[in-house]
C-alpha positions in Angstrom: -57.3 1.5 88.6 -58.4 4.7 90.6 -54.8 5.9 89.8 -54.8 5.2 85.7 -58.2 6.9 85.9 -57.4 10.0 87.7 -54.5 10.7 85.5 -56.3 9.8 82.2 -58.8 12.4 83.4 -56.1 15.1 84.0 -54.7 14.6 80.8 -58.0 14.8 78.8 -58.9 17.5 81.0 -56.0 19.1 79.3 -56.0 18.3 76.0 -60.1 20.0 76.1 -58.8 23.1 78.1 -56.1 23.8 75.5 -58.4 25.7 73.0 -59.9 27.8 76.1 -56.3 28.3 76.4 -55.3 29.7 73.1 -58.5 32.1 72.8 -57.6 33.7 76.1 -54.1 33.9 75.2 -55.4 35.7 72.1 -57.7 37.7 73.9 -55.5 39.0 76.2 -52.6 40.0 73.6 -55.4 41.6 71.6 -56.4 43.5 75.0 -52.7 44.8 75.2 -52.5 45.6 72.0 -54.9 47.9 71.8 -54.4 49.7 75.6 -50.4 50.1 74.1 -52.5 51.6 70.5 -54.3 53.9 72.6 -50.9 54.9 74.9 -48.0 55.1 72.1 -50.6 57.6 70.4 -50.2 60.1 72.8 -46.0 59.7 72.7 -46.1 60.5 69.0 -45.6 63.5 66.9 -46.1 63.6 63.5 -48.8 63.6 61.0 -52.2 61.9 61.7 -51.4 59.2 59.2 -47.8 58.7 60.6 -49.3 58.6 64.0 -51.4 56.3 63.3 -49.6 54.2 61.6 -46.6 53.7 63.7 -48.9 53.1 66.9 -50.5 50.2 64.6 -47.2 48.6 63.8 -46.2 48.9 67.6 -49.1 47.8 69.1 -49.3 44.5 67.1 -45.6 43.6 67.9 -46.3 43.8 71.4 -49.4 41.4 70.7 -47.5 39.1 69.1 -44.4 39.2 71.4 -47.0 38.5 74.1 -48.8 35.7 72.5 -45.5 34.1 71.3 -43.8 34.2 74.5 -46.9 33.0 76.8 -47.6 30.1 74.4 -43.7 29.0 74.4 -44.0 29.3 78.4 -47.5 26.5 78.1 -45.6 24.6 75.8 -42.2 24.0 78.0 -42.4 24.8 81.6 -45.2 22.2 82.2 -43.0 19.0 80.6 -39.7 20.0 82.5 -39.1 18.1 85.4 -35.5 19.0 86.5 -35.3 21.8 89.1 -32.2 23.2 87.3 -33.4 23.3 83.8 -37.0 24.5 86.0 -35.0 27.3 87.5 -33.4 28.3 84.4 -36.8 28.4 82.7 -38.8 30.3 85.4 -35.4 33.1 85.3 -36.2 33.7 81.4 -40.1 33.7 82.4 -39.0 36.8 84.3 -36.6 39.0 82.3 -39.9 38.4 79.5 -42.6 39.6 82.1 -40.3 42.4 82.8 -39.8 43.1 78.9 -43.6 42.8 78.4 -43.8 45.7 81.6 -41.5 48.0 79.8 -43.0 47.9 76.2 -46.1 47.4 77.1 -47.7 47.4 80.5 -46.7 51.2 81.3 -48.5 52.5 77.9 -51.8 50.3 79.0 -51.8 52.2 82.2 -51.3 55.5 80.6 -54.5 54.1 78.5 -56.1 53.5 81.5 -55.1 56.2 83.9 -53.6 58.9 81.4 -56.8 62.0 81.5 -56.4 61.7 85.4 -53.1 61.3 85.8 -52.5 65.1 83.7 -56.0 66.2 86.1 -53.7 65.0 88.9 -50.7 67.3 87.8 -52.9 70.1 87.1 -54.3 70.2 90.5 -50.5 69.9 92.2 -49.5 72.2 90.5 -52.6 74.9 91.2 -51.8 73.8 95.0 -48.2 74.8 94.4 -49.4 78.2 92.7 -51.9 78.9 95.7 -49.2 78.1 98.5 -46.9 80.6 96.1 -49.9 83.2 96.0 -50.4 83.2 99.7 -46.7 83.7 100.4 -46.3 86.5 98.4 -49.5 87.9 99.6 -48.4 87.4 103.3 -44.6 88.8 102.2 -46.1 91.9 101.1 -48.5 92.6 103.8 -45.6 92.1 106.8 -44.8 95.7 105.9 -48.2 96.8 106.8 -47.0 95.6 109.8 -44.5 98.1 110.4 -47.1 101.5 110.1 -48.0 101.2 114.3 -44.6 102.0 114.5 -44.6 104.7 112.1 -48.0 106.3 113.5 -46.5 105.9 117.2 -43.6 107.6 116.3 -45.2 110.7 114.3 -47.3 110.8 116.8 -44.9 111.2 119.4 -42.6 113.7 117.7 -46.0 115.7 116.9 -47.1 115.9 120.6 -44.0 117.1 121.6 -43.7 119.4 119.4 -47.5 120.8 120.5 -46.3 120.8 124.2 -42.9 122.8 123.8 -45.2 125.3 121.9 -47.7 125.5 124.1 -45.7 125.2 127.4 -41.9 125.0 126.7 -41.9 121.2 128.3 -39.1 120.6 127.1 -37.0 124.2 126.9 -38.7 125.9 129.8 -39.7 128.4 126.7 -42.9 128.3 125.7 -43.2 129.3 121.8 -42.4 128.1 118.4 -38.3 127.7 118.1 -35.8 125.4 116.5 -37.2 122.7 118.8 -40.5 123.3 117.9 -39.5 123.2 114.2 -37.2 120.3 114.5 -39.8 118.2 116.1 -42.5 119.1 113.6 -40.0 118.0 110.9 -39.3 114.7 111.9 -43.4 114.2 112.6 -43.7 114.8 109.0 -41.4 112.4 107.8 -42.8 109.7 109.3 -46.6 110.6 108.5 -44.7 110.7 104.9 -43.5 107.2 105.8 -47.2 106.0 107.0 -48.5 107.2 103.6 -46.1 105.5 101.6 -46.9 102.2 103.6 -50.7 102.6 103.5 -50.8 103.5 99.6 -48.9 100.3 99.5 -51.8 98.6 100.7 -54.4 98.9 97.9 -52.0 97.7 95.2 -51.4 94.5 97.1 -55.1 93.9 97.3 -55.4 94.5 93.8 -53.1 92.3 92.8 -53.9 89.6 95.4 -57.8 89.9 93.8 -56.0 89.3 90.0 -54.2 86.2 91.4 -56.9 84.7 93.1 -59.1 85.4 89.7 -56.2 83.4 87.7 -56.6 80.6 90.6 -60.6 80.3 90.6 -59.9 79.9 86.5 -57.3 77.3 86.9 -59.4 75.4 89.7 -62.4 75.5 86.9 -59.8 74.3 84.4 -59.1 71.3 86.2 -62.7 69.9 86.8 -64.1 70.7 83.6 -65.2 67.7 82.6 -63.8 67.0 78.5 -61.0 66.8 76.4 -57.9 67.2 78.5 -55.4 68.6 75.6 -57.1 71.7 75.2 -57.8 72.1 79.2 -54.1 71.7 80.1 -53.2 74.5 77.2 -55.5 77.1 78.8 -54.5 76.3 81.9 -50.5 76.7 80.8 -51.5 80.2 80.1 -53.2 80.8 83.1 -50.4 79.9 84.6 -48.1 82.1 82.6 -50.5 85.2 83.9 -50.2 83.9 87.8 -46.6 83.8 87.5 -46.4 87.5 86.8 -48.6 88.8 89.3 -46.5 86.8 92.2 -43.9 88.4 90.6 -45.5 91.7 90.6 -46.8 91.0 94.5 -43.0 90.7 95.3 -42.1 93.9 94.4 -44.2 95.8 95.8 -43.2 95.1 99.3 -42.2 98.5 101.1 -39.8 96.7 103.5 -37.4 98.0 101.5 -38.2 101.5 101.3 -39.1 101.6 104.8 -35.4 100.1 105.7 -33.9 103.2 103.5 -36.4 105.7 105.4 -35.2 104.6 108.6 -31.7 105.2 107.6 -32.0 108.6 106.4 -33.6 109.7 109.7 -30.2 109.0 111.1 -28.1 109.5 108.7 -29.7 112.7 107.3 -30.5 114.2 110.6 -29.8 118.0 110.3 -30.7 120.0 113.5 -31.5 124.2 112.8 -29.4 126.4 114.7 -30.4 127.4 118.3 -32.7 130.5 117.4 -32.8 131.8 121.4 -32.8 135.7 122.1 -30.5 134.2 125.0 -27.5 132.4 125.5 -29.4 130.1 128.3 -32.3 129.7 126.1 -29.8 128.7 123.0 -27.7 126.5 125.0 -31.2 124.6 126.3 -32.5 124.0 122.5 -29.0 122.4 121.8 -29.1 119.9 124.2 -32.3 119.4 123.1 -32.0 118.9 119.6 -29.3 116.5 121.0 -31.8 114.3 122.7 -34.1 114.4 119.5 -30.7 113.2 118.0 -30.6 110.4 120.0 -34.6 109.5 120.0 -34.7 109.5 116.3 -31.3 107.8 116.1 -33.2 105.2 118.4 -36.2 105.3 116.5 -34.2 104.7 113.0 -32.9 101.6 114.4 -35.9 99.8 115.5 -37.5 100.5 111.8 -34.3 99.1 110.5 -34.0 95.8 112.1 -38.2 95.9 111.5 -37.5 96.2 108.2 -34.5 93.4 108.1 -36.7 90.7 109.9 -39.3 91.4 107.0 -36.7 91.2 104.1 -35.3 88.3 105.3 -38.4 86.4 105.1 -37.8 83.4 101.8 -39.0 85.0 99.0 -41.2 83.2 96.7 -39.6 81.2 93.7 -40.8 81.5 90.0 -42.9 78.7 89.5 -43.2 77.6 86.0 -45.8 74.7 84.8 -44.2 72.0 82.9 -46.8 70.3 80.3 -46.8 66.1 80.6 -47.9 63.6 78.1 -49.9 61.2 79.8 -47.4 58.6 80.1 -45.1 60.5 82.0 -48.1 61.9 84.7 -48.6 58.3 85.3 -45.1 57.4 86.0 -44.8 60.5 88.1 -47.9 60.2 89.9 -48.0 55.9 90.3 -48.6 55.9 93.8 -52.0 58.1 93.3 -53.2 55.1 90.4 -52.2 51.9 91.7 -55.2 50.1 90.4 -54.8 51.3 87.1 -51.1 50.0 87.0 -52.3 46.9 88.5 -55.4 46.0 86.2 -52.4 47.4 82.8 -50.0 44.7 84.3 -51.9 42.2 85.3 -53.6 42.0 81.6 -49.6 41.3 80.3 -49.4 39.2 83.2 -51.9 37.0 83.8 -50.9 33.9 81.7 -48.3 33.5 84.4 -51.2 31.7 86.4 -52.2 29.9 83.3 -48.5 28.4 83.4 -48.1 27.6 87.3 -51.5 25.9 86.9 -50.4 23.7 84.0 -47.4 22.7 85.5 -48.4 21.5 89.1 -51.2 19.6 86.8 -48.4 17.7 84.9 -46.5 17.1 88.4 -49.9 15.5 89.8 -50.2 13.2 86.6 -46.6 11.9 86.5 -46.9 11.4 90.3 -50.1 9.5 89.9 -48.4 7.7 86.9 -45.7 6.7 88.5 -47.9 5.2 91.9 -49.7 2.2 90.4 -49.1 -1.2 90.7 -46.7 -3.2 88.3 -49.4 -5.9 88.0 -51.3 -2.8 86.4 -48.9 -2.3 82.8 -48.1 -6.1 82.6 -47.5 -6.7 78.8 -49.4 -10.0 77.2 -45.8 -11.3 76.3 -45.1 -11.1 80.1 -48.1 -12.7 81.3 -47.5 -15.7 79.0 -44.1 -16.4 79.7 -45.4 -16.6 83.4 -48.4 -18.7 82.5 -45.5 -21.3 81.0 -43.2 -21.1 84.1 -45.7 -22.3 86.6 -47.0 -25.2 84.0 -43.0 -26.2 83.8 -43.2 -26.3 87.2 -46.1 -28.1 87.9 -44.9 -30.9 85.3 -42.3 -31.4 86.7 -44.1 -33.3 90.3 -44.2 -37.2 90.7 -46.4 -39.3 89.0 -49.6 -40.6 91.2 -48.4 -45.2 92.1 -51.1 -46.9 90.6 -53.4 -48.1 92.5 -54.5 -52.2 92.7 -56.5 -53.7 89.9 -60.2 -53.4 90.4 -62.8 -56.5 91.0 -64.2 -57.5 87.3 -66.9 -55.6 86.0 -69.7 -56.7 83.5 -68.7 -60.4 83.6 -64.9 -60.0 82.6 -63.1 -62.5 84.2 -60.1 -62.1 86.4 -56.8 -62.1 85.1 -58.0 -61.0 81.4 -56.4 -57.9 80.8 -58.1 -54.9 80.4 -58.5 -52.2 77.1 -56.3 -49.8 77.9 -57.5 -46.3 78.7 -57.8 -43.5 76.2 -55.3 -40.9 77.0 -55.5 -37.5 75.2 -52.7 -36.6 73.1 -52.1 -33.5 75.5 -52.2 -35.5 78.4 -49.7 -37.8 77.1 -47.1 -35.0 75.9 -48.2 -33.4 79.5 -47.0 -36.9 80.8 -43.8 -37.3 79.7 -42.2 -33.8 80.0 -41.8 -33.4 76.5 -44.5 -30.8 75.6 -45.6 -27.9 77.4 -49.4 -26.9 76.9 -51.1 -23.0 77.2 -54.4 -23.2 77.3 -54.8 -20.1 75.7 -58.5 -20.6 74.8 -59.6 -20.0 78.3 -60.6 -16.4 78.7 -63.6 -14.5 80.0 -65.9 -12.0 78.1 -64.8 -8.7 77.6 -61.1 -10.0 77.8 -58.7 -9.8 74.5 -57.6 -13.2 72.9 -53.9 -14.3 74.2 -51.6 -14.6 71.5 -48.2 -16.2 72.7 
């Protein structure tokens, strides 16, 4: 009797929980409905009335695709009990939950997670415009790098040309010649070098101040609290603005003109004729000039392959800010809202525990059904053919032998015979085999009559 009761239970149990079943199945569609209204908005174009509209019309098909399918899924799985057709079921349950994902779980999320997911973009894509800033900031400053070299070289050329006037060092003549002069030229060029390179210097600093003014505006952009469609249009133009002064940083890198300067010392080296009163004196300012040949030629190099380690430096690529829809951030960016995907799905998704709790119910009742006794769902008709076996039976023993007359009683003589004894009509039939009697008016309280 525990058995019949348990599973009566479970069965009532069910047949009460089904409302509570169908108002969170509503509720739930409802839910989705309105997370897809508030995603497909964003995915339309159009006229406020069209857009509104068409996300109405697409957000209650996806509530009543959910409802529909999750009610069909209560309805079946529970009652199938072959692990084929069980298997087969379970295989549609799961192309639907995947349907219901891509119509409707992905738009929920972008609901959910769509202002942050474009915050999120904006702010890798400010990183991206920083790292870009720096670079071109650090590309053109590597020439700054380059004016030691300069300076020590003008420097040089300048002191020798002090000490051949002073005390022919390098001539044995002291006085201004074509030594002198040749020595003072090439000092100039490279103190015209220097300048170029230092001059450089404040326009990179101006433009590295206008970049990092676009940055602090973008970085203000971004945590602004408010709509984000107007936010992410400012800061598309702020980006515009950024672009062009990396651009602008770029090119104003004097690698390249210090690489052409260092050529043209070699290149366009032009010694002055030896200007001596004698042919000794003439013939020591040619060799000389010779050896300032070979110093600048020497000198020219190093700037050059200076110049080619800076200018082979990466240069910075144009980047250019792409504007998102909320929906695609949240795709691109999943891994940074993975408990706003999960809370979108799990609102589609959810019923699926409503099923697998159904159907192990159902398994416990037919189990339980299945366990009691036969002598439990014995049918009246049953029990009353029994009943008339076993009297059959019992009918069917030998008569008692009869025992010896007894002494007279009450003053009968011997011998007289006696009034035969009253035998009931049922005893008599029960006597002689021909009649089988059911006492069917035997019965306790509570129980139903017996009808055979």
């Amino acid at each position: 009797m525990n058995l019949r009761n348990n599973a009566v239970r479970l069965a009532e149990t069910v047949r009460g929980v089904e409302t509570m079943s169908r108002f969170a199945l509503a509720v739930l569609a409802l839910a989705s409905g309105v997370y897809t209204y508030l995603g497909v908005r964003g995915l339309l174009d159009g006229s406020a009335s069209f857009v509104f509209f068409a996300a109405i019309v697409y957000s209650a098909a996806v509530s009543v695709a959910i409802y529909a399918f999750w009610t069909f899924m209560l309805r079946f799985v529970p009652l199938i009990v072959s692990g084929f057709q069980r298997i087969a079921l379970f295989g549609v349950m799961a192309i639907g939950c995947a349907m219901i994902i891509a119509m409707s779980s992905w738009l929920n999320a972008a609901a959910l997670a769509g202002s942050a997911a474009l915050e999120q973009h904006m702010a890798v894509t400010l990183q991206g415009y920083a790292e870009d800033l720096d670079r071109a900031h650090a590309n053109a400053l590597s020439a700054q790098s380059l004016l030691p070299d300069v300076l020590r070289a003008s420097e040089r050329f300048e002191r020798l040309a002090l000490n051949e006037r002073e005390s022919g060092a390098l001539t044995g003549t002291q006085g201004s010649g074509s030594v002198v002069q040749l020595l003072s030229q090439m000092s100039a060029q490279m103190d015209e070098l220097a300048a170029s390179i230092t001059g450089s210097r404040a326009e990179v600093q101006g433009l590295f101040e206008q970049g990092s003014a676009r940055l602090a505006a973008m970085r203000e952009l971004v945590s602004t609290p408010g709509d984000i469609e107007p936010r992410s249009d400012q800061f598309s133009s702020e980006a515009v603005q950024l672009t062009a002064v990396i651009a602008a940083l770029q090119q104003t890198s004097v690698a390249p003109s210090v690489k052409r300067a260092a050529a043209d010392l070699s290149a366009g080296f032009i010694a002055p004729v030896a200007d001596g009163r004698s042919a000794d004196l003439a013939l020591r300012q040619d060799q000389v000039m010779e050896t300032v040949r070979s110093s600048v030629g020497a000198q020219s190099a190093a700037l050059s392959a200076a110049a080619d380690e800076i200018l082979a430096q990466p240069p910075v690529e144009q980047r250019r800010f792409v504007p998102l829809s909320s929906a695609e951030a949240v795709i691109r960016y999943w891994s940074d809202f993975v408990p706003s995907w999960a809370g979108a799905i799990s609102i589609d998704l959810l019923p699926v525990v409503l099923v697998l709790v159904l159907m192990v119910v159902h398994d416990a009742m037919r189990r339980e059904a299945e366990a009691i006794d036969e002598a439990e769902t014995v049918t009246a008709a049953e029990m009353l053919r029994a009943l008339s076996l076993y009297r059959q039976l019992g009918a069917q023993e030998p008569a008692p032998t009869p025992a010896a007359d007894p002494p007279d009683i009450d003053g009968e003589e011997p011998g007289e015979p006696s009034a035969p004894p009253v035998v009931p009509p049922a005893a008599a039939s029960e006597a002689d085999g021909t009649v089988t009697p059911i006492d069917a008016a035997q019965r306790k309280r509570g129980e139903a009559p017996v009808r055979p």
